[in-house]
C-alpha positions in Angstrom: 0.0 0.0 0.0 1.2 3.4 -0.5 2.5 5.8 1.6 0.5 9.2 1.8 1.8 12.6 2.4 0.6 13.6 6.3 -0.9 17.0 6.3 0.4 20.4 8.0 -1.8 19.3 10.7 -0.6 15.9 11.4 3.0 16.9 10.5 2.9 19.5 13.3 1.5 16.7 15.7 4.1 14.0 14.5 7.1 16.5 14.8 5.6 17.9 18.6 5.2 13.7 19.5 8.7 12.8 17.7 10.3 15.9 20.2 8.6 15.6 23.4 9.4 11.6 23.3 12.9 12.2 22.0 14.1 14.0 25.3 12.4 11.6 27.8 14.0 9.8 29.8 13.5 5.7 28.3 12.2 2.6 30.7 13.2 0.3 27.9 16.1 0.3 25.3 16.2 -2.5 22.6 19.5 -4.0 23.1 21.6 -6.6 20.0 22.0 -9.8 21.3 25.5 -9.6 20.0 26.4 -6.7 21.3 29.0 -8.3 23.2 30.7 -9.2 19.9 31.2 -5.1 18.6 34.7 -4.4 17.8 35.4 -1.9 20.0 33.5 -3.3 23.1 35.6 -6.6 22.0 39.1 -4.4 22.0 38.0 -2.4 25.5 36.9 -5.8 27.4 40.4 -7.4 25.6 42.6 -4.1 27.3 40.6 -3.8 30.6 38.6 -7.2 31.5 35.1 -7.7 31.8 34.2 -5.0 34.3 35.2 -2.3 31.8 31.9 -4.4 29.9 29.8 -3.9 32.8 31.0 -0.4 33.4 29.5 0.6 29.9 26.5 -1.0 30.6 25.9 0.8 33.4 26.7 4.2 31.3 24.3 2.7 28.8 21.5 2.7 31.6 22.3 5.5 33.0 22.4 7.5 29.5 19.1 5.7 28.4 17.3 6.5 31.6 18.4 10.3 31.4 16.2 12.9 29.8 18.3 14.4 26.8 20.2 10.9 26.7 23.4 12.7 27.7 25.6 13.7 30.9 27.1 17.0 31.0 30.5 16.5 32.3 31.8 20.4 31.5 32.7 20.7 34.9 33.9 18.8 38.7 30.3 19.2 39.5 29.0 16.6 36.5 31.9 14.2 36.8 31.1 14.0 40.8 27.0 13.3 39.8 28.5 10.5 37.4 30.6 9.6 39.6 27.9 8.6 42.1 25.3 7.3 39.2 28.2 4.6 38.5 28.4 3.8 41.6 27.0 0.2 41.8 27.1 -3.1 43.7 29.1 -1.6 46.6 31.7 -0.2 44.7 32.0 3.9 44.7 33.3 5.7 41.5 35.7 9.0 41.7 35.0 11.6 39.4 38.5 11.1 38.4 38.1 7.5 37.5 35.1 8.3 35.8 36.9 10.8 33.3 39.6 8.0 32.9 36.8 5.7 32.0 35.2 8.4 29.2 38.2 8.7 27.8 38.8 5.2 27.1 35.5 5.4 25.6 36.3 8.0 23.9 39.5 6.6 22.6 37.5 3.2 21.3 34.6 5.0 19.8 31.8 4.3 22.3 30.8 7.3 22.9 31.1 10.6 20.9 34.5 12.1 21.0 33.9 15.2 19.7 31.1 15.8 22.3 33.3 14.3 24.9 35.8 16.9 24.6 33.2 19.6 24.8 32.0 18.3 27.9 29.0 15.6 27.3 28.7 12.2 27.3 26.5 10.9 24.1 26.6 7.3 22.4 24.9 7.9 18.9 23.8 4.8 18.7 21.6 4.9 22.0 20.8 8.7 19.7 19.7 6.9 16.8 17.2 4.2 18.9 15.7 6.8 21.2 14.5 8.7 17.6 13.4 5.2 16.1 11.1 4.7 19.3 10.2 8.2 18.9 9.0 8.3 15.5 7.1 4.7 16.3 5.3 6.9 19.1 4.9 9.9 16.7 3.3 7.8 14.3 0.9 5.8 16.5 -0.4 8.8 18.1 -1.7 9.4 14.1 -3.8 6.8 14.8 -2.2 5.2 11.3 1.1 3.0 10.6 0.4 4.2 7.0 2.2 7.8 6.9 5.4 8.4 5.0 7.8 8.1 8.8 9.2 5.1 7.5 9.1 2.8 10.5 10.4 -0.2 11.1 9.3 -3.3 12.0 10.9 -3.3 15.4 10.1 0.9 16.3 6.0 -0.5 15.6 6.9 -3.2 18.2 8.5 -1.1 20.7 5.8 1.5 20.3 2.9 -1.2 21.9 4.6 -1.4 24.6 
């Protein structure tokens, strides 16, 4: 079936769905099951063992469940409220460990380097699902799967829940 052009009106309510969604924080994040197999998360846990793996999926969590999807680390103040978000399972974070972690993110790719250095942490990839699940959420609220947002099988799935 054909995609048909949404009107101003439902274009307005898609792109006001699409950006109140989009900086919500997320109670569910679709995750690969092979995630563990990425190069860089490969070359990270090779270098620093298997809590460096848990470590960034902790990050992910934390990023996920914040509004914006980002940490603003521009200053002592953000790397100390890091700090004590990765703290988990009994073991407390410095701020200065936490910078030593980012930057080894940084350095493999994880997260955004050039936003790094300008003082947020952002994974584009968590970036690009958190807009897929928005634009599922856009789209139901149409009341129609048929509009030209090119969904995807899996954003319609996430949508229902």
């Amino acid at each position: 079936m054909a995609r048909r052009e949404l009107t101003q009106q439902e274009q307005e309510q898609f792109d006001k769905v699409l950006a109140e969604t989009m900086t919500k924080p997320l109670d569910y994040v679709r995750h690969d099951a092979n995630a563990r197999c990425d190069e860089a998360l490969r070359r990270a846990t090779a270098e620093h063992g298997m809590s460096f793996l848990g470590s960034w999926w902790v990050l992910v969590e934390l990023l996920c469940s914040k509004s914006e999807h980002e940490y603003d680390v521009s200053d002592l103040t953000g790397w100390n409220i890091l700090a004590l978000d990765m703290s988990t399972c009994g073991r407390l974070w410095t701020a200065d460990e936490c910078r030593d972690f980012c930057e080894q993110l940084a350095e493999y790719g994880l997260i955004e380097r050039e936003l790094y250095d300008m003082g947020r942490i952002v994974n584009d990839r968590i970036c690009r699902e958190v807009e897929k699940y928005a634009r599922a959420v856009a789209g139901k609220s149409l009341g129609s799967w048929k509009t030209n947002t090119a969904l995807s099988g899996n954003a319609k799935r996430d949508a229902k829940r």
